[in-house]
Backbone bond lengths (Angstrom), bond angles and torsions (degrees), N, CA, C in turn:
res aa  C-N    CA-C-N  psi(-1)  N-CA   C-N-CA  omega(-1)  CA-C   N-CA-C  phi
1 X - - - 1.460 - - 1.530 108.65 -
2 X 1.047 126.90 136.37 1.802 140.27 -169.16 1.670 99.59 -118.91
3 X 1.239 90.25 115.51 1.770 110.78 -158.67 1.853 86.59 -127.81
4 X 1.115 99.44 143.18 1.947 124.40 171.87 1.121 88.83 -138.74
5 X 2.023 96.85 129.91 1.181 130.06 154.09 1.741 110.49 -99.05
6 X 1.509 102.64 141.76 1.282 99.66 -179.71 1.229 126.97 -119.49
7 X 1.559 93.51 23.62 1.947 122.33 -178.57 1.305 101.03 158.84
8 X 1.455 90.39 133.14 1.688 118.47 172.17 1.643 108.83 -120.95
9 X 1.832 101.95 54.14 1.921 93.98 154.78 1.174 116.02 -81.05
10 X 1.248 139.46 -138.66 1.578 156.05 -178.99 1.360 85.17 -46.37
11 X 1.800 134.65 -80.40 1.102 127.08 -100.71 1.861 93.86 -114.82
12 X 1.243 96.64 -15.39 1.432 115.96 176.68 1.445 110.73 -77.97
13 X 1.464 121.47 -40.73 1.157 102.15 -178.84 1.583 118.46 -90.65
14 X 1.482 112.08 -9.17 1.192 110.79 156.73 1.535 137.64 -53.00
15 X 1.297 93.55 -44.85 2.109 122.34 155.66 1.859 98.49 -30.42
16 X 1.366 104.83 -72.55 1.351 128.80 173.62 1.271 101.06 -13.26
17 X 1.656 112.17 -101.73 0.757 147.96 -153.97 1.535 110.09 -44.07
18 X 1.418 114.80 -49.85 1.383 147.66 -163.08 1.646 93.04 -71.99
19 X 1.312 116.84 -51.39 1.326 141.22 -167.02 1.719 100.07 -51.79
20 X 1.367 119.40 -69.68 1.280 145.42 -161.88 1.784 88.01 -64.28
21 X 1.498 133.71 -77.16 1.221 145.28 -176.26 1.562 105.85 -27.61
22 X 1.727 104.06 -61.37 1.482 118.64 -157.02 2.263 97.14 -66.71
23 X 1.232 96.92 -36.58 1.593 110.51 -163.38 1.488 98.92 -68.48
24 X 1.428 121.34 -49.01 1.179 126.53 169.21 1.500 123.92 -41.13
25 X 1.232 121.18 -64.90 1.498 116.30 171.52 1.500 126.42 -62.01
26 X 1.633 113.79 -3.89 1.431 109.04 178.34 1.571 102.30 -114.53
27 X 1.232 116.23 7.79 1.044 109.75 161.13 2.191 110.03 95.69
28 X 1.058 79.67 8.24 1.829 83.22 164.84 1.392 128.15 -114.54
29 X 1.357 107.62 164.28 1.573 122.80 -143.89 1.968 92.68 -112.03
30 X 1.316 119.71 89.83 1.271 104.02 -169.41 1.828 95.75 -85.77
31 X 1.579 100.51 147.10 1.765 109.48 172.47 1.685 98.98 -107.02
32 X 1.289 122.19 101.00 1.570 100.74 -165.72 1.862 97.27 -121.55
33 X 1.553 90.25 121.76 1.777 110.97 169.43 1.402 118.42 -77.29
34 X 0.993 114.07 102.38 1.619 99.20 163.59 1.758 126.08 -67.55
35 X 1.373 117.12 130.62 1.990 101.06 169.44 1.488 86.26 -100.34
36 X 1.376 120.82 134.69 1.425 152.59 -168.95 1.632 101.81 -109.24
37 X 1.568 127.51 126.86 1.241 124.17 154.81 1.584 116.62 -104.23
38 X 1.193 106.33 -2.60 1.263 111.72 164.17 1.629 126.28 -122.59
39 X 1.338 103.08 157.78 1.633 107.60 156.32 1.572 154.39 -87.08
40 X 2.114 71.43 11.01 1.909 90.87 172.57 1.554 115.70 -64.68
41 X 1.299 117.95 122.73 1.241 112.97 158.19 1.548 147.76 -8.48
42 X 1.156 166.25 50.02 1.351 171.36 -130.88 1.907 92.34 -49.53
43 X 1.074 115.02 125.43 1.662 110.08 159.01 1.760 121.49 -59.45
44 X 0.964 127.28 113.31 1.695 138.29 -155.85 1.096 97.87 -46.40
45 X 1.471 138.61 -18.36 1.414 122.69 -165.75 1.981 95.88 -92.15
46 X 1.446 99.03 -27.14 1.345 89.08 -179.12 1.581 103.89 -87.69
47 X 0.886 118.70 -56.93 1.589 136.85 -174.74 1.923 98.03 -41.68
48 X 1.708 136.03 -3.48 1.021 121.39 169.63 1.610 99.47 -102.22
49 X 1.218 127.59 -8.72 1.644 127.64 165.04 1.008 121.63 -58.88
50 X 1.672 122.50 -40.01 1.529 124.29 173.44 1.375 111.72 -85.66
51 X 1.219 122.99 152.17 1.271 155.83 -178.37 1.532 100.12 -83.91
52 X 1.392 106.23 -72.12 1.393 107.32 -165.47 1.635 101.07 -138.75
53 X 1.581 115.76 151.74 1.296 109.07 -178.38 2.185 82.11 -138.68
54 X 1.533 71.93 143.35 1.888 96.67 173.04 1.374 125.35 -133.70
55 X 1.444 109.44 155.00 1.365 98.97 -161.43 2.029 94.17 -111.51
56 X 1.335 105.26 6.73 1.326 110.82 -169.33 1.740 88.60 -160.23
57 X 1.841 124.31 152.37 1.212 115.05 164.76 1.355 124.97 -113.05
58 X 1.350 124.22 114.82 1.780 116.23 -161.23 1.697 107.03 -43.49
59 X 1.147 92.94 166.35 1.481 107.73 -175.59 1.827 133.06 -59.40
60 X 1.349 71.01 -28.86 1.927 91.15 171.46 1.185 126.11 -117.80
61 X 1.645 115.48 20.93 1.212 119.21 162.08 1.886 122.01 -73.08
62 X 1.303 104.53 142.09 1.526 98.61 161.76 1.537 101.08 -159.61
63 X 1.587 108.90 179.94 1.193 105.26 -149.16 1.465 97.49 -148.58
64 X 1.298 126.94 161.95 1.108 118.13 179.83 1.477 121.70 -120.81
65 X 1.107 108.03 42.80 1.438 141.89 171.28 1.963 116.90 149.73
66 X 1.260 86.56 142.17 1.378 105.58 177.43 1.701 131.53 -119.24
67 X 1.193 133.27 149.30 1.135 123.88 175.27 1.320 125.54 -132.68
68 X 1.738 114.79 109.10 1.608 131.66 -148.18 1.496 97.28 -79.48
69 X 1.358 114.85 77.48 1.858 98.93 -172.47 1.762 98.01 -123.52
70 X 0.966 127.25 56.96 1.847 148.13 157.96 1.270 97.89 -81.93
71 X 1.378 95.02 173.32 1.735 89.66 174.05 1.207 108.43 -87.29
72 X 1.349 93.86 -172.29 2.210 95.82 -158.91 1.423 96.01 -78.89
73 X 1.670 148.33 -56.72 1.263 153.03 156.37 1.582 98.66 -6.34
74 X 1.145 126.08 -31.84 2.039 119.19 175.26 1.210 122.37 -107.01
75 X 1.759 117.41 -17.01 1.383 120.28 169.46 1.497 128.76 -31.94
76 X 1.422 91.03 -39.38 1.747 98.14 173.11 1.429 125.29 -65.37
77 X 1.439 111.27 -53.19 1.356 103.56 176.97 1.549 121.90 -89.23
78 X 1.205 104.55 -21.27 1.499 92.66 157.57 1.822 125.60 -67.34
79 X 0.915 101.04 -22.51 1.887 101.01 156.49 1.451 135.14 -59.63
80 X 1.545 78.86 -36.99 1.826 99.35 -174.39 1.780 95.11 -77.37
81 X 1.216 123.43 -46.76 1.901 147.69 -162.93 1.642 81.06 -68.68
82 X 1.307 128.87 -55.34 2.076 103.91 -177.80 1.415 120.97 -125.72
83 X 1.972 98.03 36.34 1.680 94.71 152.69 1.183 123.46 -57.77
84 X 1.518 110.29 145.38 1.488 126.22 -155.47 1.838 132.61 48.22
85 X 1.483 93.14 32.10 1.911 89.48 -161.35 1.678 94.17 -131.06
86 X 1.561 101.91 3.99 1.598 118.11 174.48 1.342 138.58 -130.87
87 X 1.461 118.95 128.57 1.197 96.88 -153.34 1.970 109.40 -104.01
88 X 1.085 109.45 -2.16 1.613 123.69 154.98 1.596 98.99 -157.75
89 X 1.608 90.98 155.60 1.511 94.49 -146.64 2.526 78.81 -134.06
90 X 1.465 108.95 107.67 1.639 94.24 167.48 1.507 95.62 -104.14
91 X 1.093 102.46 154.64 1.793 114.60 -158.60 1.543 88.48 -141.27
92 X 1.537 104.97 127.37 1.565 104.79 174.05 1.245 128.94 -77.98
93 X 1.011 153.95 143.26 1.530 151.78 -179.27 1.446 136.24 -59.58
94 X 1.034 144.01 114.09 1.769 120.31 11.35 1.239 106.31 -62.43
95 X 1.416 108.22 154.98 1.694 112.00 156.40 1.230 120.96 -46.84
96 X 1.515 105.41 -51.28 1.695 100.16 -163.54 1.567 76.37 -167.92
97 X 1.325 100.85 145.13 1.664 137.95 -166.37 1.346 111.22 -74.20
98 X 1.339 115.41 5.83 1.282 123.36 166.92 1.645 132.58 -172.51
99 X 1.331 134.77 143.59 1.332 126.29 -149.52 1.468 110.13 -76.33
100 X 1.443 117.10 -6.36 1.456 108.21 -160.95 1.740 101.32 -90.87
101 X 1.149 128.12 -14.57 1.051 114.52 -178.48 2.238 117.22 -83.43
102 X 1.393 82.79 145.41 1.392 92.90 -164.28 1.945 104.45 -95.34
103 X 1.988 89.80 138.94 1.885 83.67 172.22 1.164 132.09 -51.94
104 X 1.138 114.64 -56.46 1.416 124.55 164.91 1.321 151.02 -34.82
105 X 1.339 95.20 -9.76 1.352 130.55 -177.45 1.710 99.44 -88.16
106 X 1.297 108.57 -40.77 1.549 125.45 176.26 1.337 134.76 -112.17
107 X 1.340 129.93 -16.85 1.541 146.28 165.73 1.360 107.96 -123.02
108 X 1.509 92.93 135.12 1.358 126.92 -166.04 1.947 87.65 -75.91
109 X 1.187 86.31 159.83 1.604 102.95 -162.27 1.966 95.30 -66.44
110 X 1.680 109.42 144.47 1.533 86.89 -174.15 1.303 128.69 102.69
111 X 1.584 112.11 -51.49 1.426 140.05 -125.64 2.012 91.85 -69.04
112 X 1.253 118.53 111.69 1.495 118.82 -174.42 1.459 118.87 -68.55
113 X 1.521 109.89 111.33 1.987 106.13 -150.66 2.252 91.45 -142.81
114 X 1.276 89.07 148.98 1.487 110.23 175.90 1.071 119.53 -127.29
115 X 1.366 142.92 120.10 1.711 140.85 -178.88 1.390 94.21 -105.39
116 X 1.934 113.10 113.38 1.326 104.48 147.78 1.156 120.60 -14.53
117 X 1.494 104.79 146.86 1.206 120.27 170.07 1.702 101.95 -165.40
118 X 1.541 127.57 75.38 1.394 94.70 -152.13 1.535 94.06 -112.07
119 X 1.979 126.03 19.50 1.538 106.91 140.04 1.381 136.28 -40.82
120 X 1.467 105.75 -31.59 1.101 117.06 -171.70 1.414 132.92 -52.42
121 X 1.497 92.11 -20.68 1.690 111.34 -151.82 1.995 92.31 -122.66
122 X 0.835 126.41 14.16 0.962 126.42 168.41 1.574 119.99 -86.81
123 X 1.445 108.28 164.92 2.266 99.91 -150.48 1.390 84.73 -87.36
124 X 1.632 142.33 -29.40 1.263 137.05 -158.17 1.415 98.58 -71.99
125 X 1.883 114.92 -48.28 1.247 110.06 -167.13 2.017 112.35 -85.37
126 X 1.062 115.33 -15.35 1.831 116.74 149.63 1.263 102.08 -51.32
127 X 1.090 130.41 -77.10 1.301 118.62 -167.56 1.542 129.36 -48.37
128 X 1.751 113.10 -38.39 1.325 115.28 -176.43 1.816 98.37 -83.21
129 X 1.389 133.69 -17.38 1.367 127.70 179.70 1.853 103.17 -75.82
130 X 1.536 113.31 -31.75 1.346 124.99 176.23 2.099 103.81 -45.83
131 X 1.499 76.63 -67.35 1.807 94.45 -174.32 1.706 113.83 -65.51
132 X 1.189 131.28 -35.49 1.030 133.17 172.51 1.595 133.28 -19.97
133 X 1.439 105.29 -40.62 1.622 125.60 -168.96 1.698 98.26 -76.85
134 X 1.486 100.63 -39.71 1.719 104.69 177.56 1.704 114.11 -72.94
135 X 1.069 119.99 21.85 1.528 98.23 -152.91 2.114 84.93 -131.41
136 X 1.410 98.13 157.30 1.718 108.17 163.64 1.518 110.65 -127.38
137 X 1.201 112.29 95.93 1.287 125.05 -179.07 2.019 135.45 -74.83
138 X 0.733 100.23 86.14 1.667 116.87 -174.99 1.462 110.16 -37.64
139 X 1.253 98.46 -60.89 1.627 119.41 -174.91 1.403 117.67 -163.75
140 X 1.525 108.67 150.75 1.443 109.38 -169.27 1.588 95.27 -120.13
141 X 1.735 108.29 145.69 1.491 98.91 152.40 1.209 108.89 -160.72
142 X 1.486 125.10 142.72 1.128 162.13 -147.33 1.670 114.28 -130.26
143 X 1.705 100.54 140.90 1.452 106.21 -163.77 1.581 90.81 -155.77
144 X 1.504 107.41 130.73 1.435 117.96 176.25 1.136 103.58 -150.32
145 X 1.921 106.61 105.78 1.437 111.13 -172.65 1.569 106.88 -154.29
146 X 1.368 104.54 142.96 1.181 112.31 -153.26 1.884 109.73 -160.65
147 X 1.169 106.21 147.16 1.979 104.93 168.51 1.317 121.46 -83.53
148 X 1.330 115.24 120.54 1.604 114.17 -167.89 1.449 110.92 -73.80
149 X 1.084 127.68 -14.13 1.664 134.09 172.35 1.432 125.07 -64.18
150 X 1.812 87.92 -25.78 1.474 100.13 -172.64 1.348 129.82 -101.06
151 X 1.618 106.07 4.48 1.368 136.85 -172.62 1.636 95.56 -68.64
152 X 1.197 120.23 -66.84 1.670 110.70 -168.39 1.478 101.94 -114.97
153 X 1.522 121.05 94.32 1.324 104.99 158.01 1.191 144.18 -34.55
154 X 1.467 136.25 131.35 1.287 146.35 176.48 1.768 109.76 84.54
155 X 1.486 118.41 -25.05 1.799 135.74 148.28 1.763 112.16 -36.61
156 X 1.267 96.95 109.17 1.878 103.50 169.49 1.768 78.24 -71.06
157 X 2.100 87.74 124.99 1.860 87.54 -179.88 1.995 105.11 -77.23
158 X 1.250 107.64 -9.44 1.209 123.76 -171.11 1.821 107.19 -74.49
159 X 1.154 114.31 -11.20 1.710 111.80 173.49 1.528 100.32 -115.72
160 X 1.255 151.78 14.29 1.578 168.09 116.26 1.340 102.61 -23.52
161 X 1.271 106.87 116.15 1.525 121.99 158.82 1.246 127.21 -20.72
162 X 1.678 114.66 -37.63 1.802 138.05 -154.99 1.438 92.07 -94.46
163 X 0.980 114.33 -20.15 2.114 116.45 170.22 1.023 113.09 -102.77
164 X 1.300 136.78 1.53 1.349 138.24 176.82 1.823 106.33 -115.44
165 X 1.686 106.75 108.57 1.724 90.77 159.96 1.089 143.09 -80.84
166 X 1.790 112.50 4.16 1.414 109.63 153.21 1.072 145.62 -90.30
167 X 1.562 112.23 14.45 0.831 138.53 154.41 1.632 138.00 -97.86
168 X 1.441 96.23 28.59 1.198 103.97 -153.74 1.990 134.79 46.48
169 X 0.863 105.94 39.37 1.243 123.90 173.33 1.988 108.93 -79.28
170 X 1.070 92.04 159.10 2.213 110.59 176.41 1.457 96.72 119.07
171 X 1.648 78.68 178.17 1.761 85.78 -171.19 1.841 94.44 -96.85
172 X 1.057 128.40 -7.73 1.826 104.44 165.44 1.135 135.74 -79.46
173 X 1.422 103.35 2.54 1.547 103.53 177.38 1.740 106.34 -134.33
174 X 1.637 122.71 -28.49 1.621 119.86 138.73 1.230 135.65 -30.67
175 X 1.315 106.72 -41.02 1.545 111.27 -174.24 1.760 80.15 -137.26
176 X 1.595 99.56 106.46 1.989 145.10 -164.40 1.849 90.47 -126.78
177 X 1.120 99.60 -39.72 1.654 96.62 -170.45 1.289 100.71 -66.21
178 X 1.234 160.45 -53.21 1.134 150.70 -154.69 1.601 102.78 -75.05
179 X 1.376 133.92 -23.28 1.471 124.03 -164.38 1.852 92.31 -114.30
180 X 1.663 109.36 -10.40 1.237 84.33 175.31 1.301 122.59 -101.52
181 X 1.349 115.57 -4.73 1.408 136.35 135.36 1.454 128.47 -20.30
182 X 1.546 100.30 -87.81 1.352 109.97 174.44 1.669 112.50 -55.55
183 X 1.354 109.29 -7.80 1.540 95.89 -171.53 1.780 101.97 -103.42
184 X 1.293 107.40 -8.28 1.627 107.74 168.86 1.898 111.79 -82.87
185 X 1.782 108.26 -22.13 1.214 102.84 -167.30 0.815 98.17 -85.66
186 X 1.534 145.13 -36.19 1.502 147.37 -137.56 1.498 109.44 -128.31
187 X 1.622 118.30 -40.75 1.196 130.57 -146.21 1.588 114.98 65.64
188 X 1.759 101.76 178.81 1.671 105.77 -173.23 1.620 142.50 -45.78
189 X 0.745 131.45 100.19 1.629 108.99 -170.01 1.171 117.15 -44.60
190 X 1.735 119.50 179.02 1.532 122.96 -156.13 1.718 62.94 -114.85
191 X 1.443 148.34 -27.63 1.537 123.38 -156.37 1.336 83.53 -157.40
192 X 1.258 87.38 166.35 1.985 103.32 170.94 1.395 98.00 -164.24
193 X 1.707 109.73 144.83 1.381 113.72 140.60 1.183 125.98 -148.31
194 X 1.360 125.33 161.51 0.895 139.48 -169.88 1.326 157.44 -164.61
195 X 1.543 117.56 141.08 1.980 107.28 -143.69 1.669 99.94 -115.83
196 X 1.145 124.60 146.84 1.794 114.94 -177.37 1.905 87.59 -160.25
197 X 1.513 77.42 171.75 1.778 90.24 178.98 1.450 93.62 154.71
198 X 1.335 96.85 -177.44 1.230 121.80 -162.55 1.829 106.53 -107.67
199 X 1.575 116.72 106.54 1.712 114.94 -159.83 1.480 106.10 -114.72
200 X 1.465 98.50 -51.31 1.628 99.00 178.68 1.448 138.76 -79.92
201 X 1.199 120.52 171.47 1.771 118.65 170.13 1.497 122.89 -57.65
202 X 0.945 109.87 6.67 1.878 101.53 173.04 1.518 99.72 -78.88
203 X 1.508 74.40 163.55 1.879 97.00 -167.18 1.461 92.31 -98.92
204 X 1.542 132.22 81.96 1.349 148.98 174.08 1.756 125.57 -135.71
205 X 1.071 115.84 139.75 1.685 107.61 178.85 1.316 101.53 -117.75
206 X 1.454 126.81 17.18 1.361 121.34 174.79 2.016 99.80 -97.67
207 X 1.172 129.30 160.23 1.244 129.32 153.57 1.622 135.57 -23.36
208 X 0.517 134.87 79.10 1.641 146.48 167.52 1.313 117.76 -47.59
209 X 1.604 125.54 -11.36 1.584 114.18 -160.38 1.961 103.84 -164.50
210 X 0.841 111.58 110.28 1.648 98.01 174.61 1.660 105.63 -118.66
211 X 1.338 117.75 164.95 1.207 106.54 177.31 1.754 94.51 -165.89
212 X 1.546 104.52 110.82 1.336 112.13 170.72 1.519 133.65 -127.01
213 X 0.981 120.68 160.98 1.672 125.40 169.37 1.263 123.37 -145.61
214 X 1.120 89.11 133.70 1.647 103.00 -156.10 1.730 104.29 -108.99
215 X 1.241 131.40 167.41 1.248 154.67 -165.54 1.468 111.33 -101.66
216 X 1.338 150.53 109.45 1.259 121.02 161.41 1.625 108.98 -117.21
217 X 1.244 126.90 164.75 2.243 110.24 174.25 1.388 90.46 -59.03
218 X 0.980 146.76 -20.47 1.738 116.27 -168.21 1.591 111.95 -135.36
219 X 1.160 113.07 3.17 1.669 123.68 -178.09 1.152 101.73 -152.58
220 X 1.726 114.03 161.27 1.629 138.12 156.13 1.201 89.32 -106.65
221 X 1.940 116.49 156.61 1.296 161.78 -172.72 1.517 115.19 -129.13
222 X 1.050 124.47 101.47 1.315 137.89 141.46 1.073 148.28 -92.08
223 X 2.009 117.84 101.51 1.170 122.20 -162.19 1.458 110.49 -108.55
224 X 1.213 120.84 140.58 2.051 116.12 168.91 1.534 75.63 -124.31
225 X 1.320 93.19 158.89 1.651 124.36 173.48 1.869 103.60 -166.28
226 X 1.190 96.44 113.94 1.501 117.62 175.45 1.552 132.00 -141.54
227 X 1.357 117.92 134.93 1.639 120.21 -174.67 1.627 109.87 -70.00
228 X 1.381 118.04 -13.38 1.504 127.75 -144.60 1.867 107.18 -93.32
229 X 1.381 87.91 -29.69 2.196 92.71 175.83 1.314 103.96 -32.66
230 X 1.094 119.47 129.28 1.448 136.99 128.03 1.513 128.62 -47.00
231 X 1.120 100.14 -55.41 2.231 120.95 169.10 1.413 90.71 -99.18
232 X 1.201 109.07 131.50 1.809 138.22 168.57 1.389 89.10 -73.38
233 X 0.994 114.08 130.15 1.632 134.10 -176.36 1.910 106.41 -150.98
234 X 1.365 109.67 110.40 1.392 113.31 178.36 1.743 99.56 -131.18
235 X 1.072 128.62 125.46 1.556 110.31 -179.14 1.581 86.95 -173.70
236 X 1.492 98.75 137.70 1.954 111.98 147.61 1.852 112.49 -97.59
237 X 1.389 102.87 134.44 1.396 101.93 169.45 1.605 98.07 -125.87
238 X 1.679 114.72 138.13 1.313 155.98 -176.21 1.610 128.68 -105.22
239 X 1.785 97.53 76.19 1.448 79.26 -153.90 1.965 93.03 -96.16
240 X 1.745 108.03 135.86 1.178 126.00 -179.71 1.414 114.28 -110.37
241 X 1.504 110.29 174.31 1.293 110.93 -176.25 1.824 116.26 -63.13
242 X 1.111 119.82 -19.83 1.472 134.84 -162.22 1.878 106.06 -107.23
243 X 0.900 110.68 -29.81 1.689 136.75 -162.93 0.976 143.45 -161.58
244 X 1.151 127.46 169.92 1.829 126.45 148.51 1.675 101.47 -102.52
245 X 1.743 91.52 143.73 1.639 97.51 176.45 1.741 102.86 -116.19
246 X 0.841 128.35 104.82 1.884 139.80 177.28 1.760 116.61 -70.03
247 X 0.493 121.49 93.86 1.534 123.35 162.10 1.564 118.01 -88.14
248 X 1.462 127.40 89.23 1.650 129.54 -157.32 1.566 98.76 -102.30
249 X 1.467 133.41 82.42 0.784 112.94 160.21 1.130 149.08 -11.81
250 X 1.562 116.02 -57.23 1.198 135.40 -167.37 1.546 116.31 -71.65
251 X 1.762 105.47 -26.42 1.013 98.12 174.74 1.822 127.90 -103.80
252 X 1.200 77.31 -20.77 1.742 113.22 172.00 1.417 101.21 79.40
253 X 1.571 103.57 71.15 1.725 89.25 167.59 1.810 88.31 -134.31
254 X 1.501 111.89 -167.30 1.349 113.29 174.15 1.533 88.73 -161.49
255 X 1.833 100.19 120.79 1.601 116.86 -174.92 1.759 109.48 -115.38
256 X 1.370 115.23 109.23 0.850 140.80 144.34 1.084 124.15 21.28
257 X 1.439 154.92 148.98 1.571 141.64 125.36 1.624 110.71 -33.92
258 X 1.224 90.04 -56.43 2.011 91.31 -163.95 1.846 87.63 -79.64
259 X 0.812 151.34 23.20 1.539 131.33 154.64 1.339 106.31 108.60
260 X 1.554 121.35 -20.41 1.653 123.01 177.80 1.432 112.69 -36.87
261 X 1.042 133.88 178.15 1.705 146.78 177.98 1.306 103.39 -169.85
262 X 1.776 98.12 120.95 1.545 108.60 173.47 1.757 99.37 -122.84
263 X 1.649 94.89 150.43 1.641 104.27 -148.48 2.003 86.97 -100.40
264 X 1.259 114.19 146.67 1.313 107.72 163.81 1.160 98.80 -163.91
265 X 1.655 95.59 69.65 2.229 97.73 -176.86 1.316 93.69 -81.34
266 X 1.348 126.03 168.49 1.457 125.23 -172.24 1.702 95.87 -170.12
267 X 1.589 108.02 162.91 1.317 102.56 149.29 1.253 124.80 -74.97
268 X 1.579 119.17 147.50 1.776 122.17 164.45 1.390 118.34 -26.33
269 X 1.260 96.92 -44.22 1.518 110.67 -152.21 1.902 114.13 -76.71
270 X 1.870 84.75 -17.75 1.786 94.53 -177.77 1.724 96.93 -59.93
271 X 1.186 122.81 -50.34 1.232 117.70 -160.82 1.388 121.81 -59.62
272 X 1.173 106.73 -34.27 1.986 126.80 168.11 1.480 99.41 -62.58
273 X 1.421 124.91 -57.57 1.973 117.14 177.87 1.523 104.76 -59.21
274 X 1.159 144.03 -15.36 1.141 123.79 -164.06 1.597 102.49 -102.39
275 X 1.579 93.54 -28.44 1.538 111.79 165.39 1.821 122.11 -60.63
276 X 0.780 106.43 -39.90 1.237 135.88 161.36 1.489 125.27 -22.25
277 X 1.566 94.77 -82.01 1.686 143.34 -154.77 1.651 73.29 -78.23
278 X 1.244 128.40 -80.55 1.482 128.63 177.74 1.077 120.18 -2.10
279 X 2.039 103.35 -73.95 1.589 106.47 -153.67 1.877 90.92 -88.59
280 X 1.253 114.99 1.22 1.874 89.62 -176.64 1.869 88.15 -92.89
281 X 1.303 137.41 -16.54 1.526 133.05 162.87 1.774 95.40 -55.29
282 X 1.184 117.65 -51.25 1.500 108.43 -158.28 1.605 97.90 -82.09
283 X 1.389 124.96 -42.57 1.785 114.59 168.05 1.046 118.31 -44.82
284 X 1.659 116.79 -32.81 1.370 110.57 -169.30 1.710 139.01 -94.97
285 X 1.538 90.61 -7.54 1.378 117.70 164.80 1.696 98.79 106.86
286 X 1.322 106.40 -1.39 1.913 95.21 -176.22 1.893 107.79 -61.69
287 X 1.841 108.56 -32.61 1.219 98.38 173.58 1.862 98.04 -137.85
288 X 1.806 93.72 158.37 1.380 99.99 -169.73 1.371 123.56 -83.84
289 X 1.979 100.27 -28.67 1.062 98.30 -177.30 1.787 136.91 -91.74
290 X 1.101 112.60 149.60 2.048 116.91 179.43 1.577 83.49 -89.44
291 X 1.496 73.14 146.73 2.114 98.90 -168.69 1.799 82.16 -94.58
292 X 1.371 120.02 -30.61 1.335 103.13 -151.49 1.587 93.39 -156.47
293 X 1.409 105.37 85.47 1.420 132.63 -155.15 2.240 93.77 -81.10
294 X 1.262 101.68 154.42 1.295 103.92 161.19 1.637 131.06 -49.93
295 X 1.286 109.49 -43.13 0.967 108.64 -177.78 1.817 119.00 -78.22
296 X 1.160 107.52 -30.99 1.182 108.94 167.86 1.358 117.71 -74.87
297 X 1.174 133.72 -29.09 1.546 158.80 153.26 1.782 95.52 -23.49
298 X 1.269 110.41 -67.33 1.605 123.17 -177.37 1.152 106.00 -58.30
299 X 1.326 124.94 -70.78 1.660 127.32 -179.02 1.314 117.67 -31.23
300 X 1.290 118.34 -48.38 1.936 140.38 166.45 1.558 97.42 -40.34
301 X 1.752 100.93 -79.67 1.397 88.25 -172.87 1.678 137.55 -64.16
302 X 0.847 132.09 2.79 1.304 173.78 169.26 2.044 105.87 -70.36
303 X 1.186 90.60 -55.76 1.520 87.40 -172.96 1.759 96.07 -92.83
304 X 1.557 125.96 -9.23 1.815 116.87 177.04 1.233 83.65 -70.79
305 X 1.249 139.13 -51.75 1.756 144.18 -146.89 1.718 89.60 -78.16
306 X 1.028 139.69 15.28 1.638 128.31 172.06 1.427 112.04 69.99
307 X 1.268 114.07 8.46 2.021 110.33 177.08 1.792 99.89 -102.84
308 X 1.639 79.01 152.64 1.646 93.74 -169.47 1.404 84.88 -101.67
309 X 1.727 104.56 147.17 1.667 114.53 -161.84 1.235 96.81 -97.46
């Protein structure tokens, strides 16, 4: 299989890595190109995964899957740069750094595409999509908060994409997992609103703070998302007629109405292999369907940015 990477930062070479592991046990032969915007060196452990690295892609190359992991500010034109030259396309999250741009403009009609999403695949959130069907939900609320300094050790967090808004950086469109979440558990809201800006002392010009609530026919949604936590705090709370049901990311358990606690600590990284294992079934034709199609991809980002879809 002939795979293009279209960045190997943090999250790309994890793709990598994940890529090579997941391909191995099903029995495929990955050929993987890197397109390079730089002339920094590859670290040897990664730099023996690629095959070939380019700083431009010849004209008659194509590939039979690709992976859009640049920063989100290039997602666009690198979509538009290998319409028709791909034959599934996983694109990291957000799609593109802002709602106004249109697919079509960049995918070929058809065009077979996956947007990270790798909350999804995590054991806390299987379990709460398991329980879900049993449950009558009043109101939901959600909290994703965290210190942006502390995201990449030994990283000035201040040269990071997530501090920069032209680079698509803030916490409403960084932290995508929480609305693309709620938008697999619930679907779209009938309303949304929502307030963000920039509150705390970090040295950032991207958003620091969002705070929304959303509408659903049978529940309200309450989301905070902030760079500023001190305590890493990731959790949905479910409040029902009988209980509250908790899903704590952070810690990976899922608590009950009646007070039970089920444990599903895991590594990070399980959730990316399972993510993984998925999209090389869906590159490879064993299954047809995208869990987390473009177009729905947009609608998501669309509703972090406070617009009702």
């Amino acid at each position: 299989m002939k795979i293009l990477f279209t960045g190997l930062g943090s999250i790309g070479t994890r793709h990598l890595r994940n890529l090579h592991t997941a391909a191995k046990g099903m029995g495929i032969e990955p050929e993987v190109w890197a397109l390079r915007s730089s002339d920094r060196p590859l670290p040897d452990d990664v730099r023996a995964l690629v095959a070939r690295e380019v700083r431009a892609l010849p004209e008659d190359a194509r590939f039979d899957a690709a992976f859009i992991t640049n920063p989100t500010s290039l997602h666009f034109e690198t979509l538009r740069a290998l319409r028709g030259r791909v034959g599934t396309l996983f694109i990291e999250k957000p799609i593109f750094d802002g709602p106004a741009l249109r697919l079509e403009d960049c995918l070929e009609p058809g065009q077979r595409a996956y947007v990270a999403a790798p909350m999804r695949w995590c054991g806390v959130m299987l379990a709460l999509k398991q329980l879900l069907p049993s449950l009558r939900v009043y109101s939901a609320r959600v909290i994703c908060s965290s210190y942006l300094p502390d995201w990449r050790p030994g990283v000035d967090y201040r040269t990071v994409y997530s501090a920069r808004r032209e680079l698509g950086g803030g916490v409403a469109i960084d932290l995508i997992h929480e609305w693309d979440y709620l938008a697999e558990l619930f679907g779209v809201p009938e309303e949304i609103h929502c307030l963000r800006g920039t509150y705390s002392d970090l040295e950032i010009d991207s958003d620091d703070l969002a705070v929304y609530i959303a509408k659903y026919p049978s529940l309200l949604a309450e989301v905070h998302l902030d760079y500023f936590g001190r305590t890493y705090r990731r959790a949905i709370e479910l409040f029902c007629p009988d209980g509250t049901v908790t899903a704590d990311f952070g810690d990976g358990t899922l608590t009950r109405a009646d007070g039970s606690v089920e444990h599903f600590s895991e590594p990070v990284n399980a959730r990316y292999m399972r993510e993984m294992a998925y999209f090389l079934e869906y590159a490879s034709g064993a299954r047809d369907d995208s869990l987390n199609p473009p177009g729905t991809a947009l609608a998501v980002l669309k509703l972090t940015l406070g617009e009702n879809v």
